[in-house]
mmCIF file of the N, C-alpha and C atoms, coordinates in Angstrom:
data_MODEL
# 
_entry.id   MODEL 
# 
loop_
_atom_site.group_PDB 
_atom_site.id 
_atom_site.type_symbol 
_atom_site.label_atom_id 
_atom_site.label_alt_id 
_atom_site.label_comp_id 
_atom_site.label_asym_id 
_atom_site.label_entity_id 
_atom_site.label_seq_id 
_atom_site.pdbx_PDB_ins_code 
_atom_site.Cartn_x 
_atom_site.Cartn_y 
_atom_site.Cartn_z 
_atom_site.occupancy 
_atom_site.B_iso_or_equiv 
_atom_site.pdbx_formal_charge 
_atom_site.auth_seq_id 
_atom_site.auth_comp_id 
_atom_site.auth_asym_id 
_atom_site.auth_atom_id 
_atom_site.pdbx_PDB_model_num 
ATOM 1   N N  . UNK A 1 1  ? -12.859 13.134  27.328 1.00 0.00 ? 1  UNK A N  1 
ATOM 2   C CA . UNK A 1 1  ? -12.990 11.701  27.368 1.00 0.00 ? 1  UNK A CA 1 
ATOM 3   C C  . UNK A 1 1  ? -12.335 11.104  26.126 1.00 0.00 ? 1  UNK A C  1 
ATOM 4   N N  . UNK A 1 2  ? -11.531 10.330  26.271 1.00 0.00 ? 2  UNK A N  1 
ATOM 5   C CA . UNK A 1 2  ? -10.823 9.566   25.245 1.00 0.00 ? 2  UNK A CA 1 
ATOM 6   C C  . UNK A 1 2  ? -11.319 8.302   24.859 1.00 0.00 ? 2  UNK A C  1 
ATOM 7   N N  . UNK A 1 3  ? -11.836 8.965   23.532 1.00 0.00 ? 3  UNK A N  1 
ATOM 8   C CA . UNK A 1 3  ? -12.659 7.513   22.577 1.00 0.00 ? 3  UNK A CA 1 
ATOM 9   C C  . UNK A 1 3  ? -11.851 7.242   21.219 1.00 0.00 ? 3  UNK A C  1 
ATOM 10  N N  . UNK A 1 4  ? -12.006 5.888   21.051 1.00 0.00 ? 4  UNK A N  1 
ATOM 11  C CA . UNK A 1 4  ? -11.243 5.893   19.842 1.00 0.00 ? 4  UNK A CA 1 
ATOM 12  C C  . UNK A 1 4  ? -12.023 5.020   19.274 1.00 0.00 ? 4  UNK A C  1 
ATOM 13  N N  . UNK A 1 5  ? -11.216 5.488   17.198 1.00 0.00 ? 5  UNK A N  1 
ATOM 14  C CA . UNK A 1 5  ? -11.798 4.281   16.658 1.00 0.00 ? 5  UNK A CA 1 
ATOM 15  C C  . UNK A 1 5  ? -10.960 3.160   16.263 1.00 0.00 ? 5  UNK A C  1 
ATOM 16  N N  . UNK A 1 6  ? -11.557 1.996   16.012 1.00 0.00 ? 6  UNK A N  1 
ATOM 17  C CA . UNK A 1 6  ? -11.003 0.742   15.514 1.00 0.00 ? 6  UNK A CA 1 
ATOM 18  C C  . UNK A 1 6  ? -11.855 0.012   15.201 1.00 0.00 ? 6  UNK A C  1 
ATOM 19  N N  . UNK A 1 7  ? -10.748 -0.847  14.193 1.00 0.00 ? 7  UNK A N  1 
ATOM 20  C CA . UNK A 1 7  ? -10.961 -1.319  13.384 1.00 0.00 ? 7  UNK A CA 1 
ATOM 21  C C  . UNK A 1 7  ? -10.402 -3.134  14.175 1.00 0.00 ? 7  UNK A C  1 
ATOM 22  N N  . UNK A 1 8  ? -11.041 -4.197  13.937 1.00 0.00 ? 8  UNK A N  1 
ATOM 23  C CA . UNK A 1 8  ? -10.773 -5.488  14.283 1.00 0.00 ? 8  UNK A CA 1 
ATOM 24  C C  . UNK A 1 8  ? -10.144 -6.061  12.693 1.00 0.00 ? 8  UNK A C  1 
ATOM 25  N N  . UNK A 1 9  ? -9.440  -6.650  12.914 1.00 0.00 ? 9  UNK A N  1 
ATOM 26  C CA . UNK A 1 9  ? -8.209  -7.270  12.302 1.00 0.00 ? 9  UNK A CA 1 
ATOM 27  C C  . UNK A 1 9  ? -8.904  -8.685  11.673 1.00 0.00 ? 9  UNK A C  1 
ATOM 28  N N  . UNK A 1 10 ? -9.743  -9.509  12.673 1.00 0.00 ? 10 UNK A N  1 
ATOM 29  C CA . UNK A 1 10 ? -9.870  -10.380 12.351 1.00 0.00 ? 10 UNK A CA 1 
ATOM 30  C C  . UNK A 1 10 ? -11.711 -10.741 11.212 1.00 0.00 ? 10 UNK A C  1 
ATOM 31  N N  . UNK A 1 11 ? -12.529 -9.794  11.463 1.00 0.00 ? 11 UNK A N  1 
ATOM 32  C CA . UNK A 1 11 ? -13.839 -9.360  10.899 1.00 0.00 ? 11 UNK A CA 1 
ATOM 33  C C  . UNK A 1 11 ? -13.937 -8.499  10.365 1.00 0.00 ? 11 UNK A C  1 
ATOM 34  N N  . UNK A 1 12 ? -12.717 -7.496  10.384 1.00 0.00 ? 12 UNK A N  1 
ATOM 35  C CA . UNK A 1 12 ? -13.018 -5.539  9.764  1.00 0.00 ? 12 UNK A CA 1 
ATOM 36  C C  . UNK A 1 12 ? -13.849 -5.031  9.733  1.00 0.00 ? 12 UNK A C  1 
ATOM 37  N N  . UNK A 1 13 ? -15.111 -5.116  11.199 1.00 0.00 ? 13 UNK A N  1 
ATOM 38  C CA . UNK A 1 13 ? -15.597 -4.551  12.237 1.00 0.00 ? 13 UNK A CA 1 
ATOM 39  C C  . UNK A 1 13 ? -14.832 -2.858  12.368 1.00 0.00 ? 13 UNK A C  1 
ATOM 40  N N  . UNK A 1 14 ? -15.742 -1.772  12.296 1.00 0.00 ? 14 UNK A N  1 
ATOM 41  C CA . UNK A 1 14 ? -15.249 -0.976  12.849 1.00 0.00 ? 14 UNK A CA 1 
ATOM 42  C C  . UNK A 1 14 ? -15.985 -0.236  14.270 1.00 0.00 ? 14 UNK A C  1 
ATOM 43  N N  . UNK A 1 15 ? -15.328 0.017   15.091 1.00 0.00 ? 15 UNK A N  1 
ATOM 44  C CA . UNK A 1 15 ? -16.016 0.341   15.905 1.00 0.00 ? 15 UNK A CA 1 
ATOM 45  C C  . UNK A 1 15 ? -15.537 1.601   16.859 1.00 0.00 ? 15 UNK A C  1 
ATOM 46  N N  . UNK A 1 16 ? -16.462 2.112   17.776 1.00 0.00 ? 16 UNK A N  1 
ATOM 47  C CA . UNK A 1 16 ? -15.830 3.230   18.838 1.00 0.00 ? 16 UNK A CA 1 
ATOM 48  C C  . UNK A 1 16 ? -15.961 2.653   20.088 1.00 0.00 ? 16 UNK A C  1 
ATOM 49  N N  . UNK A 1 17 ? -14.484 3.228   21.038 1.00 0.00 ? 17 UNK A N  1 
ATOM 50  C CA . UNK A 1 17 ? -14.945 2.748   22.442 1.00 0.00 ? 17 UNK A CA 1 
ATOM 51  C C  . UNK A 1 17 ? -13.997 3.899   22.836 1.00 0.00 ? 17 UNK A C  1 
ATOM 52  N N  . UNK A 1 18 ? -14.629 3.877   24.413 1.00 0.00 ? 18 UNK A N  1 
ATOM 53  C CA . UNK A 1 18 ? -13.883 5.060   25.360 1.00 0.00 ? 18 UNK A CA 1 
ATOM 54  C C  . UNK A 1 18 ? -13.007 3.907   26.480 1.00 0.00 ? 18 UNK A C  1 
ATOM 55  N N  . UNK A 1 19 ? -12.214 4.551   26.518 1.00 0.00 ? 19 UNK A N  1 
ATOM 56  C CA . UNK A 1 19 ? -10.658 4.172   26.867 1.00 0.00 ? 19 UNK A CA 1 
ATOM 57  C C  . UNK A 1 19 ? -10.062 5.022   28.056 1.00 0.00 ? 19 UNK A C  1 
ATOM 58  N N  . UNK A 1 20 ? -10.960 4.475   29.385 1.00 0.00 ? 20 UNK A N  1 
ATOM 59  C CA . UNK A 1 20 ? -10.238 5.240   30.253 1.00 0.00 ? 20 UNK A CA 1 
ATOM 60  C C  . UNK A 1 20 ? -8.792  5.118   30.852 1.00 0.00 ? 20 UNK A C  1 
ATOM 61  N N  . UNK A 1 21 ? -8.135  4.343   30.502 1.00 0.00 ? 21 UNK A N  1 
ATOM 62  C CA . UNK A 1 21 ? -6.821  4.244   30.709 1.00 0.00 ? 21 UNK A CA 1 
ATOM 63  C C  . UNK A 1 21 ? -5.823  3.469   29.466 1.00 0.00 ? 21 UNK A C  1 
ATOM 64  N N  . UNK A 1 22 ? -4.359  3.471   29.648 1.00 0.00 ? 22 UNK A N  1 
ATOM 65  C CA . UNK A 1 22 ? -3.962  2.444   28.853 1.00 0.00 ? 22 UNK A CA 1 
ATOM 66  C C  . UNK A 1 22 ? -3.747  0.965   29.002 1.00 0.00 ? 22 UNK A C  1 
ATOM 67  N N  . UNK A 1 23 ? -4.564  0.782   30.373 1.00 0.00 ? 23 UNK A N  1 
ATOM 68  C CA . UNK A 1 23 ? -4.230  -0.946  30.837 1.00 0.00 ? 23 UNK A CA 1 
ATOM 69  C C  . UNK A 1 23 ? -5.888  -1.314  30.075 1.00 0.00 ? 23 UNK A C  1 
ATOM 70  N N  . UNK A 1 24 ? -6.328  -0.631  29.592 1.00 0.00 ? 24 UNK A N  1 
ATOM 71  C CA . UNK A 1 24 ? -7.814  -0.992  29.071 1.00 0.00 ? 24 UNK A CA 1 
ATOM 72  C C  . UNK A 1 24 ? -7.703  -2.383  28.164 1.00 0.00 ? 24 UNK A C  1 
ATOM 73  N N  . UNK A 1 25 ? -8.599  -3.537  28.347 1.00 0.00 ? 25 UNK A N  1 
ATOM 74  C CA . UNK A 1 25 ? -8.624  -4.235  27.204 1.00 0.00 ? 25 UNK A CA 1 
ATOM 75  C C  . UNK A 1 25 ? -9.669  -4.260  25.996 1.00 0.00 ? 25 UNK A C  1 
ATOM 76  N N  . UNK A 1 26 ? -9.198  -3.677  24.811 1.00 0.00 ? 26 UNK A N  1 
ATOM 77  C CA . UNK A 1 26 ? -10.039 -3.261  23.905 1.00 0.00 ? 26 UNK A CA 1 
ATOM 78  C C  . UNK A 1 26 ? -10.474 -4.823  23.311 1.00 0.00 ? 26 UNK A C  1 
ATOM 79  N N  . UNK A 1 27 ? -11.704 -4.771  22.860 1.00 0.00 ? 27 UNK A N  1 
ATOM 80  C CA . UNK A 1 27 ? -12.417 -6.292  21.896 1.00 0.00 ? 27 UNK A CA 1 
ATOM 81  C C  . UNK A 1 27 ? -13.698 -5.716  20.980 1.00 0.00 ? 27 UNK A C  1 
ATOM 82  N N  . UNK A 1 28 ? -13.538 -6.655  20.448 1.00 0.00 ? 28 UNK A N  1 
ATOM 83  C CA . UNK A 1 28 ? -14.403 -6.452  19.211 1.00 0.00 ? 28 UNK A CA 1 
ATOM 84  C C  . UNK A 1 28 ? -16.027 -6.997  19.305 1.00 0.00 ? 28 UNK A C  1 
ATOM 85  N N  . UNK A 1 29 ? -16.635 -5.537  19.327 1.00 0.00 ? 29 UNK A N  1 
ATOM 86  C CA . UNK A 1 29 ? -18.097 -5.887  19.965 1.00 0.00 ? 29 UNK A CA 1 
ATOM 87  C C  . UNK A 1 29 ? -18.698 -7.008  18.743 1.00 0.00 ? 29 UNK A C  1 
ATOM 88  N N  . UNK A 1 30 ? -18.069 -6.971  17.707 1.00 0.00 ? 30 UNK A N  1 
ATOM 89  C CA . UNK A 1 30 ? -18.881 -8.542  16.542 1.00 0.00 ? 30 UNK A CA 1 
ATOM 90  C C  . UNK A 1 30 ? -18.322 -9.820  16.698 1.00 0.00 ? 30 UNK A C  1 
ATOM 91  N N  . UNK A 1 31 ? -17.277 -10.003 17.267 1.00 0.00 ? 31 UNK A N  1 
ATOM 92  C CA . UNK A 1 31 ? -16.176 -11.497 17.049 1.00 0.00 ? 31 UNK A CA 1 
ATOM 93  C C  . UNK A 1 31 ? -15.885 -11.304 18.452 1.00 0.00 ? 31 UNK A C  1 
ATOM 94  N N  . UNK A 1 32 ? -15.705 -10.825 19.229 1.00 0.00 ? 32 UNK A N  1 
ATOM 95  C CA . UNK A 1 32 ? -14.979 -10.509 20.516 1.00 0.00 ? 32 UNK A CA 1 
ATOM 96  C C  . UNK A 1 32 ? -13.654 -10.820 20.602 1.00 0.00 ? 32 UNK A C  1 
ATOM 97  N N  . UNK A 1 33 ? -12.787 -10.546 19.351 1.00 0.00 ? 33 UNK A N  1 
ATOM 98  C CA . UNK A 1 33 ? -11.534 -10.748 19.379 1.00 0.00 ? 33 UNK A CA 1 
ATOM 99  C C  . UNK A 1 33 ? -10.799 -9.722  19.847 1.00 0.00 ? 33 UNK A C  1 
ATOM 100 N N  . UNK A 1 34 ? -9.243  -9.478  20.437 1.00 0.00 ? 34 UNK A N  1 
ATOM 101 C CA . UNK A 1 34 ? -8.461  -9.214  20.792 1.00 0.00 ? 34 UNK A CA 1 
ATOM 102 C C  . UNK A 1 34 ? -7.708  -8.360  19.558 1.00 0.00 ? 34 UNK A C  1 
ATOM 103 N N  . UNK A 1 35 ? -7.706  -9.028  18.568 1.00 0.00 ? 35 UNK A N  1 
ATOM 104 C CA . UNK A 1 35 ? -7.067  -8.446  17.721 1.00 0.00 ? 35 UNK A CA 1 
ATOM 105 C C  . UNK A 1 35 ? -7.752  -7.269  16.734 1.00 0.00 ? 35 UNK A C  1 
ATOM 106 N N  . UNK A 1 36 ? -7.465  -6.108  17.568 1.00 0.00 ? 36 UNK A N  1 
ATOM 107 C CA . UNK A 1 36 ? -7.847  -4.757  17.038 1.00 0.00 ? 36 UNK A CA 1 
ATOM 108 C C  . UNK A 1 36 ? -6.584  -3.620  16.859 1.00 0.00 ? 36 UNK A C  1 
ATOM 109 N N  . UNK A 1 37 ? -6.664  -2.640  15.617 1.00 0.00 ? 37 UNK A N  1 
ATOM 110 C CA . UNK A 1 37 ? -6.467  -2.072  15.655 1.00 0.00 ? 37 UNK A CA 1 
ATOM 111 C C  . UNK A 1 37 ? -6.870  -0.486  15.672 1.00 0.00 ? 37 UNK A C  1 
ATOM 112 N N  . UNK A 1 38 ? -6.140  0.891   16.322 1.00 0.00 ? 38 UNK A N  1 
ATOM 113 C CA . UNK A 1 38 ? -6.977  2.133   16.899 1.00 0.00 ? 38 UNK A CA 1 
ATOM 114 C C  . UNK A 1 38 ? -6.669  2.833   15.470 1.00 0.00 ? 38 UNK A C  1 
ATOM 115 N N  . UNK A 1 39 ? -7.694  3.074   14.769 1.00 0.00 ? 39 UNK A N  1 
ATOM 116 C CA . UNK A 1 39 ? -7.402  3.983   13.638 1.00 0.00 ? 39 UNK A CA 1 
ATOM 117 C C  . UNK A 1 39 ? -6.859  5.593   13.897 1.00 0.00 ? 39 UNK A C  1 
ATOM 118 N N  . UNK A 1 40 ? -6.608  5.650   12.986 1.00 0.00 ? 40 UNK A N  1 
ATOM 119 C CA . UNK A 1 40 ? -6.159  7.296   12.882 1.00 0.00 ? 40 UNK A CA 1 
ATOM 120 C C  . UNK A 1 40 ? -7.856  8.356   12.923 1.00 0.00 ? 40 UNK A C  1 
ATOM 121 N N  . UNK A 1 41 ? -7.795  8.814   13.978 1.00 0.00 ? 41 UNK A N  1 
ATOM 122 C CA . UNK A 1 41 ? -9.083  10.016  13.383 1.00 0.00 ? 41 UNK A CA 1 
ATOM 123 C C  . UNK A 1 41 ? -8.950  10.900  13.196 1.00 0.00 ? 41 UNK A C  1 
ATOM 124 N N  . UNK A 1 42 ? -9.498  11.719  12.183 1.00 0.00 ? 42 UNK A N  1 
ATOM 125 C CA . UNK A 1 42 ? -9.057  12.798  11.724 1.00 0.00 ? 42 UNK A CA 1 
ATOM 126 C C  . UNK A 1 42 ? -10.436 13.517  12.395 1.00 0.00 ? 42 UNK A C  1 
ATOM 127 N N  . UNK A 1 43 ? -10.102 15.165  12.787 1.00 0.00 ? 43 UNK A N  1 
ATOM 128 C CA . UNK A 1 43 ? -11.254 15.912  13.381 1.00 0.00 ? 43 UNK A CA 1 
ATOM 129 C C  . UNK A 1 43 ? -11.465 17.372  12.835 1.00 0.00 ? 43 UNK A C  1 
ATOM 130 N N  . UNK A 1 44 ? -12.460 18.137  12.794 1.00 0.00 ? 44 UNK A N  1 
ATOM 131 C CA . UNK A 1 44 ? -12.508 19.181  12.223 1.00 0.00 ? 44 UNK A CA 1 
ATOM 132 C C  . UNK A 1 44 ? -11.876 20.170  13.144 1.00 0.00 ? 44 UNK A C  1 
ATOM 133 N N  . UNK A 1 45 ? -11.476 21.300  12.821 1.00 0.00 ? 45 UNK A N  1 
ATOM 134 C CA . UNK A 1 45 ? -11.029 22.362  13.272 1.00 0.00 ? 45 UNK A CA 1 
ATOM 135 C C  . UNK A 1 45 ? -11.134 24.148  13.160 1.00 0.00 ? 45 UNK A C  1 
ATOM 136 N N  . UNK A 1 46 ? -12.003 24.588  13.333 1.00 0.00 ? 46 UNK A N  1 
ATOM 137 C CA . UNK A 1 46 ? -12.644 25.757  12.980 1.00 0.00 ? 46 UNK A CA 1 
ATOM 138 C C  . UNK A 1 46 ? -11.620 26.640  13.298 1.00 0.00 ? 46 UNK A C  1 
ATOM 139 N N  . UNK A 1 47 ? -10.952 27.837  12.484 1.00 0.00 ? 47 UNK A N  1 
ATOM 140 C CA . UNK A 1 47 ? -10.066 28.862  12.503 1.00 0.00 ? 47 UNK A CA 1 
ATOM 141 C C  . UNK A 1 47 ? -10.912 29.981  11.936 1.00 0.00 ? 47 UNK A C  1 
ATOM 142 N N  . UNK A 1 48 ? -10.587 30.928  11.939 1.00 0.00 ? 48 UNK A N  1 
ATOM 143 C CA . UNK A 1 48 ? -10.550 32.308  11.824 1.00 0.00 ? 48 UNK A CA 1 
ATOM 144 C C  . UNK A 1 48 ? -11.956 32.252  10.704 1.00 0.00 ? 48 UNK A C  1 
ATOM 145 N N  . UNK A 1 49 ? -13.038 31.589  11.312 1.00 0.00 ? 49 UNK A N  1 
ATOM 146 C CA . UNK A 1 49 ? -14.243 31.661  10.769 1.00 0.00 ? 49 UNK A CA 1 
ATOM 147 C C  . UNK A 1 49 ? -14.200 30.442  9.330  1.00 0.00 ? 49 UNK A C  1 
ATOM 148 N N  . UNK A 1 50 ? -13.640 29.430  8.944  1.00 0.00 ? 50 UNK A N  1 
ATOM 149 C CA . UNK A 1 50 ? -13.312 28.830  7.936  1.00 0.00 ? 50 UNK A CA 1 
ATOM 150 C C  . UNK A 1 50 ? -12.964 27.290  8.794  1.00 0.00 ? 50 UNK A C  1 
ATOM 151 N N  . UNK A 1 51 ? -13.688 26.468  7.865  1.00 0.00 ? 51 UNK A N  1 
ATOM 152 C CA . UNK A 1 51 ? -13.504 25.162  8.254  1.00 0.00 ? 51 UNK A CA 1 
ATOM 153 C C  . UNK A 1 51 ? -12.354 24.567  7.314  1.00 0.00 ? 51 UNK A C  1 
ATOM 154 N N  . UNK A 1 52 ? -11.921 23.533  8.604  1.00 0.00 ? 52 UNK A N  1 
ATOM 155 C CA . UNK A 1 52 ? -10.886 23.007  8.199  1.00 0.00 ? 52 UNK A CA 1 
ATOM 156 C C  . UNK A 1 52 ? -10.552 21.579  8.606  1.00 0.00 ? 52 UNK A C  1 
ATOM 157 N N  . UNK A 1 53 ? -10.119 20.387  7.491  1.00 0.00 ? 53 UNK A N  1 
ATOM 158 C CA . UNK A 1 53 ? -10.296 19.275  8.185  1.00 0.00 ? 53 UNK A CA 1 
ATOM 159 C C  . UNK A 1 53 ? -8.473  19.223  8.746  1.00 0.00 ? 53 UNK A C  1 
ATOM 160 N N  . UNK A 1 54 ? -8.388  18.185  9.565  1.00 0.00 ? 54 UNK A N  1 
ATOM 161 C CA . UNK A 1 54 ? -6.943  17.861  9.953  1.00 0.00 ? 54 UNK A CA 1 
ATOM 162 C C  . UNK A 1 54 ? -6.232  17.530  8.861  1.00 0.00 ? 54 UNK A C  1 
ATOM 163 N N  . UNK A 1 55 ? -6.702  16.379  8.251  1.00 0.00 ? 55 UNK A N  1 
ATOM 164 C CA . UNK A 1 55 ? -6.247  15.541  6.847  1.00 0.00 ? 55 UNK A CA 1 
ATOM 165 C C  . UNK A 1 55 ? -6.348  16.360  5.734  1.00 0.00 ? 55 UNK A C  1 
ATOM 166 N N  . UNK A 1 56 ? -6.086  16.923  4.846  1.00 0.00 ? 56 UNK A N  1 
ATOM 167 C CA . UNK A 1 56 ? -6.544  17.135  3.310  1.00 0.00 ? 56 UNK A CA 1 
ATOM 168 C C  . UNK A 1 56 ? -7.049  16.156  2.611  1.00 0.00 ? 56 UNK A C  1 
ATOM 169 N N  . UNK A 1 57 ? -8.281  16.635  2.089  1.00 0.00 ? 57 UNK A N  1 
ATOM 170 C CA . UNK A 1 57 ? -9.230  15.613  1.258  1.00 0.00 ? 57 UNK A CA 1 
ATOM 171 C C  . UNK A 1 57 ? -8.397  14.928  0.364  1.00 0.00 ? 57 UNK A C  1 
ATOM 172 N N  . UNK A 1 58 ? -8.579  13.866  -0.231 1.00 0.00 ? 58 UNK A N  1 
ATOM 173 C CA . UNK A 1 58 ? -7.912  13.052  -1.364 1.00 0.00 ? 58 UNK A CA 1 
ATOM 174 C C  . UNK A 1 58 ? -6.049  13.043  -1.227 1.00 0.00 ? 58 UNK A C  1 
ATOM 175 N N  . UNK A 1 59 ? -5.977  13.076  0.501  1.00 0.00 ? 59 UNK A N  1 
ATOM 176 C CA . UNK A 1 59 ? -4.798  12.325  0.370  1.00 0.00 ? 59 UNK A CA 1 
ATOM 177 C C  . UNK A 1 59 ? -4.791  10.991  0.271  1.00 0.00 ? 59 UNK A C  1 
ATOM 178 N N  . UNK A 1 60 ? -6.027  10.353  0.525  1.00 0.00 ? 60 UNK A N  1 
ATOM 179 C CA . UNK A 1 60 ? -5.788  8.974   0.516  1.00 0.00 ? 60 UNK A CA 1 
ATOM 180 C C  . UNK A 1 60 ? -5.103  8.172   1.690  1.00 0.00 ? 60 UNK A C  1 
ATOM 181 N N  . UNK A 1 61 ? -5.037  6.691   1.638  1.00 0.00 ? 61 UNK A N  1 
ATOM 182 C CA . UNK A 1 61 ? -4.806  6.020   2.930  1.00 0.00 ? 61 UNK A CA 1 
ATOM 183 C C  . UNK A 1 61 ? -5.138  5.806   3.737  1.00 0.00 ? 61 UNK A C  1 
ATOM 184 N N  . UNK A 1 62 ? -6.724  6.147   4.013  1.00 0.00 ? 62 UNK A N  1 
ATOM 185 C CA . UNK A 1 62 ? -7.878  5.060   4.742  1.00 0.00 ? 62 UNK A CA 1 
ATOM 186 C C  . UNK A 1 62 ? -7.305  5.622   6.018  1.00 0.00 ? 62 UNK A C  1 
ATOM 187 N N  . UNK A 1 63 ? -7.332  4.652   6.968  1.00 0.00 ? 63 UNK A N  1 
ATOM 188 C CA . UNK A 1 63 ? -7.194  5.127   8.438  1.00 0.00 ? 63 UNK A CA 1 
ATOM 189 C C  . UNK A 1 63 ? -5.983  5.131   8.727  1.00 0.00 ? 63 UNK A C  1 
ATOM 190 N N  . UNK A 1 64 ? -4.592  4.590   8.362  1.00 0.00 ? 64 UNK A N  1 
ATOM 191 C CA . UNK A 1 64 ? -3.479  4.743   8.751  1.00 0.00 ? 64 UNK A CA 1 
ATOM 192 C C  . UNK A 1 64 ? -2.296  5.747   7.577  1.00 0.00 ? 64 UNK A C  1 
ATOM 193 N N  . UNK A 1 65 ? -3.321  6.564   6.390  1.00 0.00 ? 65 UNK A N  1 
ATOM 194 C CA . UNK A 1 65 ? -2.367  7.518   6.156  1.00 0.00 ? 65 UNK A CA 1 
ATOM 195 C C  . UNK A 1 65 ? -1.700  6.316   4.121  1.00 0.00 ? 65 UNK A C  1 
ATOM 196 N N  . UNK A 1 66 ? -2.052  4.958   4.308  1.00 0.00 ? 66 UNK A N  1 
ATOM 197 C CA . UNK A 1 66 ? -1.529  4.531   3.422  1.00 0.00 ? 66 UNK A CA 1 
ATOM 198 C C  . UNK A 1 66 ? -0.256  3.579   3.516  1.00 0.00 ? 66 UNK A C  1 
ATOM 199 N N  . UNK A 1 67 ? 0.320   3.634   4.939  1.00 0.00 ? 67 UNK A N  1 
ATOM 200 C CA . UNK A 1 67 ? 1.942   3.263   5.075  1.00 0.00 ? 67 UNK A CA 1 
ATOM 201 C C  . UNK A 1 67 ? 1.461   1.547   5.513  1.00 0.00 ? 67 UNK A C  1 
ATOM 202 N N  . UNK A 1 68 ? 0.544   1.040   5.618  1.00 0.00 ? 68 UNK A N  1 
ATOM 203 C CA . UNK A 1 68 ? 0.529   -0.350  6.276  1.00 0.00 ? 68 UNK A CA 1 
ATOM 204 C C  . UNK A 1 68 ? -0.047  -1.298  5.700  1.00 0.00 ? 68 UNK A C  1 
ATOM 205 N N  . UNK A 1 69 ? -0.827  -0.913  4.885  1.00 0.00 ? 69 UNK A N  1 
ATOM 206 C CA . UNK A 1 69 ? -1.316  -1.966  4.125  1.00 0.00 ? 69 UNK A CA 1 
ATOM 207 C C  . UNK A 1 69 ? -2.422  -2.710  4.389  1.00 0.00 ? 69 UNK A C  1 
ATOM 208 N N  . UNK A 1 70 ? -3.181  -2.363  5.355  1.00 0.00 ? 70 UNK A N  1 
ATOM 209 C CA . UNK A 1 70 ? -4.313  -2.564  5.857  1.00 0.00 ? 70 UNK A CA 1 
ATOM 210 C C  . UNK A 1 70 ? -5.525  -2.429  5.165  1.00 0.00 ? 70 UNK A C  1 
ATOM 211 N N  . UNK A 1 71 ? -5.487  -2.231  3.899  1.00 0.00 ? 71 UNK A N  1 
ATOM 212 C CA . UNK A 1 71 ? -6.719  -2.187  3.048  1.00 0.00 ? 71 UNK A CA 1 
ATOM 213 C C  . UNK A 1 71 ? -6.325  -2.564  1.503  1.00 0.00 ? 71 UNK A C  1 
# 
């Protein structure tokens, strides 16, 4: 099931929703605005008995990595 997170643009509301398609219209369960964006999620990944996140800790850049300026 495809859930994502976001973040609203206009309150910086963050929130989760499941997204069964891409004609979905996403809104912001605090403002009910339109203007949202789907953050980056990062997820854990268990290998050869050793945890591991996707991201490396203290790269920094919040939900989009740093490139947008969103914070």
């Amino acid at each position: 099931m495809p859930i994502y997170e976001y973040r609203c643009k206009r309150c910086d509301a963050e929130f989760e929703k499941y997204v069964p398609g891409a004609a979905t219209a996403v809104l912001c369960p605090t403002c009910q605005s339109g203007e949202v964006m789907r953050k980056l999620s990062v997820f854990g990944l268990r290998t050869t008995g050793a945890f591991q996140a996707s991201a490396a800790a203290g790269d920094g850049g919040g939900c989009c990595g740093g490139g947008c300026a969103c914070h």
